[in-house]
Structure formats: C-alpha cells, structure tokens
Phi, psi and omega in degrees: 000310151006287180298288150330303160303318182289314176285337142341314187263001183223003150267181226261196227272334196281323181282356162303338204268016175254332263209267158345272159353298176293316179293336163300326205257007160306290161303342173269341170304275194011311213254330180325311191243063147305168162054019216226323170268357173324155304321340175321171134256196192243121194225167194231149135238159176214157173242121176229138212308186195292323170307319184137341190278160187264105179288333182189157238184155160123178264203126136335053213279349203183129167297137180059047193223155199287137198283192201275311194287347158305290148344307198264349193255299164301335175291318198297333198055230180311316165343322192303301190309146198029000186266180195256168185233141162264148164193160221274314234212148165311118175306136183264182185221022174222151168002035205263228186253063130205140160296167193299093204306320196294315182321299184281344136017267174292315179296310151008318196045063169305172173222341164217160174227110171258151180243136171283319084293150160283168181275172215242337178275125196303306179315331176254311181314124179070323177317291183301269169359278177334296169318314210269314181310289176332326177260014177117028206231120156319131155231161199199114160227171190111340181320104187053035185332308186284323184269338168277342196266313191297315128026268186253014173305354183273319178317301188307304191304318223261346194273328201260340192257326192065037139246131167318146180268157195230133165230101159321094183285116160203141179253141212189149181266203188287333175258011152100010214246115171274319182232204173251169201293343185275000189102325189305168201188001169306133143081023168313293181273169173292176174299331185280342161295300193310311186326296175321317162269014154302310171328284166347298191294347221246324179291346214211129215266353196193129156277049209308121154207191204244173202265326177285307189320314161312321183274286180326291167273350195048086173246135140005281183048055169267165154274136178194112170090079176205095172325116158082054188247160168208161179297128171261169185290124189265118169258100186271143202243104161193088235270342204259341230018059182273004157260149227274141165327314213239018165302158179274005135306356189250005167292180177230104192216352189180156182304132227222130179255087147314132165232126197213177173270176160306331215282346198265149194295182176301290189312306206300336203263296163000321188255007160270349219267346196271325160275342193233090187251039179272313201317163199211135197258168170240097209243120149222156190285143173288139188267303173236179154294104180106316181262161186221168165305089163300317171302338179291317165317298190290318153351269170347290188283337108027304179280324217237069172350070171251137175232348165228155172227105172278134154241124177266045196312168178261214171266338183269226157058289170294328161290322207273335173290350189257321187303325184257011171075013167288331172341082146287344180215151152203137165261143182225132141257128175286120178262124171288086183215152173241122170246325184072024171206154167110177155236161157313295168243106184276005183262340176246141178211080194279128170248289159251199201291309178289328164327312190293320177297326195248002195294178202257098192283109154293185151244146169279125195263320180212158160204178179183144180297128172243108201058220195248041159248188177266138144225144200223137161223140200235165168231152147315141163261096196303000000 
C-alpha cells in the first residue's frame, strides 16, 4: 500500500485536484444520511468511467440498506469497467445483512479504488484494502484523510469505546446567562440560530435533556423546517419523575429513552406508556442523591446503536457533563443580549486562583455569524 500511496502523491496536479474534488463531492452525498445509518457510517461514493468522467454516484441512506458503492456501480453499469471508484470510507469486506462491497468491486472489473480512511471496525480495517490489492485493483487513501475521519467521528469514537460522541448545545447572551432568573429560556437566540439547531437535531440519532428543561418549557425536541428531515431519538434524565405523562416529549412521534431510578413502581412508569408506546425506561442506580453514573447512561444508549447525543442541557446537567470529561463537542451560540441574572453553570464554581488554573479548557475548532448571533464550536483541549 505504501507503494500505491506514493504514487498517488506523485502524479501530477490535475488527478491529485480531481481526485480531491471528487472525494469532496463524496462527502457531501454522505452527509445526506446523518443520523439516518446507525450502527453504520455513513459514505458517499462515485464511479467515474475509464475516460475520467462521472458514471455513477451514491450514498448510504439507512443500516441495512444498500451500501453507498453499490449504488455508484449499479448506476455506472458497464461504465464500471477499468474506471475508478471514490469513496468517502474504506470498501468493507465482510458478511453483515448486505454482502461484502470489495465482492462486487472486483466483479465490477473496476481498475483503482480511492479511498479517504480506513474504517475503523477490525473486521474491515485494512482487510478490504488488502482483498482488493490482491485481485489487480489499484488502491489510493488518504485523501483528505482528516476530513474523512472527521466525517465519521460518531462511527469511530461509538466502534472503538462503544460510547456515543456527545455533544453539548447551549445558548447564552453576553454576560453568560442561559435563562432568566425564573428559568425560562426560550428564544435567547434569533430565528436563524434556532433553524440551526433544527439542523443539528436533524444529524444526531439521539436528544438528550433533563427533567427541569422539560417541566419549564415543554418542549417538542422535534425537527421542523428542515427538508427531508426526521425525529431523533429523546432521552429524558427524570430520576424522580416529576414530568407530566402528557408532556409534549412523550408523544409519539419517536422514539422516547425514560431514564429513571430503580425504585418506581409498575403502575407509576405505565402511565408514560400509555401515550408513548414506543417509550423505552433506562432504570440506574443512584451514585448520590438525585444523581446516576452518566457513562453508565451512554454506555446503556451505546447498546441500543445510538452513536451521537445532542444535549440540550440546563446548568446543573451541563456542568456535571464537563465535570465528568463526557464532552466531545460544545456548541455555543452567543446572543448580542444582557438578561444580569442567573449563572450559567450552576456545577462550576471557580473561587479562586487555582480554581481558574485547574478550569475545564476548551480549543475553538470552528464559529460563524448566524443573523446576528454567534456560534462557536469547540473540543477539549487535550
């Protein structure tokens, strides 16, 4: 492979930029089915005929469904013969509820295959590769290697941890205030941030929120105004159950995760059952009072192929997730607002100097103006 990677890095400008081009126009078929292929990832492909041009094209929509290269092979038809196939994600090569994609490859009598990474699951890593070298088939990775990886961050992190990647969502005016002192919090940001985090909701297999977010606002946690969108899944944190049976998250419109303690009776968890009969309890043991094991939680949604979690946390909820290192992403939207009441986080509580020394550091990975907010997304800074 080695050998194969170089020349790939050493022919000239226009098939690297082509090369490239194309692995782009991969990734965005890709993206079609976020939150739409759990456990899978999610890949794009294209076949493009032996002249250079593009035969055939598609995309991963849905586990247990036709794989992306399937698609792009079956379009190119004949097309297929000597020409090259792009694709987002390493060809897999083993047995699942669709056959192995290197299989039809070769029959395909493809003549090179680039690839952006390899998968990251031991059954496919490098394995698919190998197969395809062995039968005469030119192979090329790396392409954009960091943007293919980056890609599949919910696939990678959930293949090697069996944890979901979790990401923290929150909106705040300028002096750091998620609601007003009465709790409420609707509508901190403008409309065109909210649209955004519809996006979000539209990407992510799972809605994490806490039980006062729930009773304070009622919410949905629905997708709306989004093309070609559907509901993820809601995960409610409400260890006492104090939210009402006929909140509008218990509707049955999706799949609904109750998390709750051990200790409540039959008769008590019955009566979300009765509107939702999708719903599903999560029963853990209290750690403390009031509180459970969050890793044990994502664990939990982890076994049930959940691989990403947006949470749309209060302040106790957001603090105890950074307090416990679960972060992989936060998102912030900024609002040009002053509310002069509230805290932000009521689980962080910096006093002194060392407090500040020992604070919890994001890196900024990316923002951008949405209207007239902010949104800045961040990682720990390892």
């Amino acid at each position: 492979m080695q050998t194969n990677q170089e020349q790939f890095n050493s022919e000239d400008d226009i098939y690297s930029t082509q090369a490239e081009y194309y692995m782009r126009e991969c990734f965005e078929l890709a993206k079609k089915s976020l939150g739409r292929t759990s456990p899978n990832p999610i890949v794009g492909a294209i076949v493009l005929d032996k002249n250079g041009l593009p035969a055939g094209k598609g995309y991963h929509k849905a586990a247990g469904t036709e794989h992306a290269e399937v698609i792009a092979i079956r379009e190119a038809g004949e097309k297929a013969k000597n020409g090259t196939l792009i694709v987002s994600l390493e060809p897999c090569c083993h047995q699942g509820i669709t056959p192995p994609c290197t299989d039809l490859i070769i029959q395909s009598k493809i003549r090179e295959v680039i690839f952006s990474c390899h998968d990251a699951n031991s059954l496919v890593n490098k394995k698919g590769e190998e197969i395809l070298l062995k039968h005469g088939i030119k192979v090329f990775s790396g392409v954009l290697k960091s943007e293919g990886i980056e890609l599949n961050k919910f696939f990678f992190k959930w293949i090697k941890s069996k944890l979901p990647w979790i990401t923290l969502k929150q909106a705040q005016t300028l002096d750091g205030k998620i609601a007003l002192s009465n709790k409420q919090s609707k509508w901190i940001t403008g409309e065109l941030a909210r649209k955004e985090v519809h996006g979000l909701r539209n990407a992510y297999d799972a809605i994490l929120v806490g039980s006062n977010t729930v009773e304070v606002d009622n919410p949905e946690l629905t997708v709306r105004g989004i093309d070609n969108s559907r509901n993820p899944a809601k995960v409610i944190i409400d260890l006492n159950l104090i939210t009402k049976p006929d909140s509008k998250v218990y509707k049955n419109n999706s799949v609904v995760y109750l998390v709750t303690k051990v200790e409540h009776s039959k008769d008590k968890l019955n009566n979300y059952l009765k509107l939702n009969s999708e719903l599903q309890f999560i029963q853990l043991k209290e750690i403390t009072k009031d509180r459970i094991n969050l890793k044990e939680l994502f664990e939990e949604l982890g076994k049930r192929n959940i691989l990403s979690v947006l949470v749309e946390a209060g302040s106790s909820l957001a603090g105890e997730l950074i307090l416990s290192g679960l972060v992989d992403e936060y998102i912030l939207f900024i609002a040009p607002k002053v509310f002069g009441d509230s805290s932000a986080f009521s689980s962080l509580q910096i006093k002194t100097l060392q407090d500040i020394e020992n604070s919890y550091e994001f890196r900024i990975l990316d923002y951008k103006l949405i209207g007239n907010d902010l949104m800045i997304s961040l990682r720990p800074k390892c």
